[in-house]
C-alpha positions as CSV (number, residue, x, y, z in Angstrom):
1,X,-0.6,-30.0,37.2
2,X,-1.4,-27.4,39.7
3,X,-3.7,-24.1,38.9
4,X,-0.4,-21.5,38.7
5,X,1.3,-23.7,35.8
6,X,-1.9,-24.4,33.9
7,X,-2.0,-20.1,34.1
8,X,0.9,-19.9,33.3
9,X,1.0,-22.1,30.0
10,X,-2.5,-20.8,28.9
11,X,-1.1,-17.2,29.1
12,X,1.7,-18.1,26.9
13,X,0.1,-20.4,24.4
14,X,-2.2,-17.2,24.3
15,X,0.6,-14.7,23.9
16,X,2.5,-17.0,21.5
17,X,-0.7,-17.0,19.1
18,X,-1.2,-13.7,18.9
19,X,2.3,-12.6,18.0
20,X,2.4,-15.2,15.5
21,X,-1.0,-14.0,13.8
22,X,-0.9,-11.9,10.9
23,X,-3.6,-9.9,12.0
24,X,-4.8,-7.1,9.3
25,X,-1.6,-5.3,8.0
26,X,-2.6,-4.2,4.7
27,X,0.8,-4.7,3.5
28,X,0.9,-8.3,4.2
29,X,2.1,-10.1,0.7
30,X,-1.3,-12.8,1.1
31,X,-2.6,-12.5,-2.0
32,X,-6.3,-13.9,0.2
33,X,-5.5,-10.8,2.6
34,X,-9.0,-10.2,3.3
35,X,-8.6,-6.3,4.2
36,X,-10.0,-3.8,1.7
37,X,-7.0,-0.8,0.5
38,X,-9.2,2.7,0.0
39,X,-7.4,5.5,-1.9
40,X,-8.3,7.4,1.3
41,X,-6.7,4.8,3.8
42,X,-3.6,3.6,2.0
43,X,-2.9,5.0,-1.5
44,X,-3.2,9.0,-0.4
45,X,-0.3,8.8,1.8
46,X,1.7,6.9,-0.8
47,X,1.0,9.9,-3.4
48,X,1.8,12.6,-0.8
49,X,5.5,11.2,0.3
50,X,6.1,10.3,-3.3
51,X,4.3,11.5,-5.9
52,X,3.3,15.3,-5.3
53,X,7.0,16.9,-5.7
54,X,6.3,16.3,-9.5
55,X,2.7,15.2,-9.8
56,X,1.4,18.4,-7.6
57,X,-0.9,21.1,-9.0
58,X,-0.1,22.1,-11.5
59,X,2.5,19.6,-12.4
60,X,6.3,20.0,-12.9
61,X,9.5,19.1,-13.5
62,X,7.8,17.8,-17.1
63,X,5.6,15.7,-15.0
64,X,2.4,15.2,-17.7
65,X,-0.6,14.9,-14.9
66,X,-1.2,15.7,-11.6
67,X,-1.9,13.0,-8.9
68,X,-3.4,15.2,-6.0
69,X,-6.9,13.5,-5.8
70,X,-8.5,9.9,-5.7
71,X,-10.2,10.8,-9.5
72,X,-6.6,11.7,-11.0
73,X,-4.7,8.7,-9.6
74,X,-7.5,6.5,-10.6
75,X,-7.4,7.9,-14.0
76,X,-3.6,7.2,-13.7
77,X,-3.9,3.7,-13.1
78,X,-6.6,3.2,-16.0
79,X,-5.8,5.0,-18.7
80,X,-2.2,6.3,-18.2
81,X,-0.6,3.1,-17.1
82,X,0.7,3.9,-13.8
83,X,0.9,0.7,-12.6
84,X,3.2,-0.3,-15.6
85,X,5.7,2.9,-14.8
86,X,6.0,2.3,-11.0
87,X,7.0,-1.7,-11.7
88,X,9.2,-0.7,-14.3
89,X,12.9,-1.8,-13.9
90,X,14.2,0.5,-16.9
91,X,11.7,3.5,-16.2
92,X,10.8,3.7,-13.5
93,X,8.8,6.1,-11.2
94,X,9.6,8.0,-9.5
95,X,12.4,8.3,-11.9
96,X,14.6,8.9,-8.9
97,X,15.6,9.2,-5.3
98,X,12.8,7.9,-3.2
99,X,11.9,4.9,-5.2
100,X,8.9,2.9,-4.1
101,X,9.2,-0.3,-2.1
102,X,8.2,-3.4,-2.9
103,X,5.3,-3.1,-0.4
104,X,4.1,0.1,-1.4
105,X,3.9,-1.2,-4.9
106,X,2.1,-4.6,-3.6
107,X,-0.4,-2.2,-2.1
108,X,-1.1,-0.3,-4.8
109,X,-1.7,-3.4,-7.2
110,X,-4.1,-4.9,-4.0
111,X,-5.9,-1.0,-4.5
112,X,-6.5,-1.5,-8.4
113,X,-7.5,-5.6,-7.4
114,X,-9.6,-4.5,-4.6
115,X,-11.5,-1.9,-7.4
116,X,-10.1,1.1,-6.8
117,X,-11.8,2.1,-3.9
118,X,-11.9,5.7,-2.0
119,X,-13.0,5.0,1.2
């Protein structure tokens, strides 16, 4: 085998590895996903698109709590069961429109796993 198809087979066995690698996307359903979700990094954004229409300060549209910081959604999650009312199938939340995905939820669960980190 001659120097240019060696190249050329290297650079694609390398190519062909690092597409295939799951690399550290946080919302990668492996439960051994080794990357740590932070309220700061992940959860934050997932409260601002979703959560702050109702959840804002002060609260509305009968909302009971606000959700605008790290120490009110991690009060959510333990003492308010948050994470029981966004998996809900019969009440869910958000109760409408703009329901969370499956990933977002799967991230939020790897979040209260990971600790409930901030940053």
């Amino acid at each position: 085998m001659n120097f240019k198809n060696s190249f050329y087979i290297s650079t694609m066995l390398i190519l062909l590895y690092n597409c295939s690698s799951s690399g550290d996307d946080p919302t990668n359903s492996n439960p051994n996903n080794s990357v740590k979700i932070t309220y700061d990094s992940h959860i934050k954004s997932i409260t601002t698109n979703y959560c702050i229409a109702c959840h804002g300060e002060p609260p509305s549209s009968g909302a009971p709590m606000s959700l605008t910081s790290y120490e009110l959604m991690k009060n959510a999650v333990e003492t308010r069961g948050l994470i029981n009312r966004i998996n809900s199938t019969t009440n869910p939340m958000p109760p409408k429109g703009g329901l969370l995905s499956q990933e977002q939820r799967n991230l939020i669960q790897k979040w209260v796993d990971d600790g409930l980190l901030e940053k």
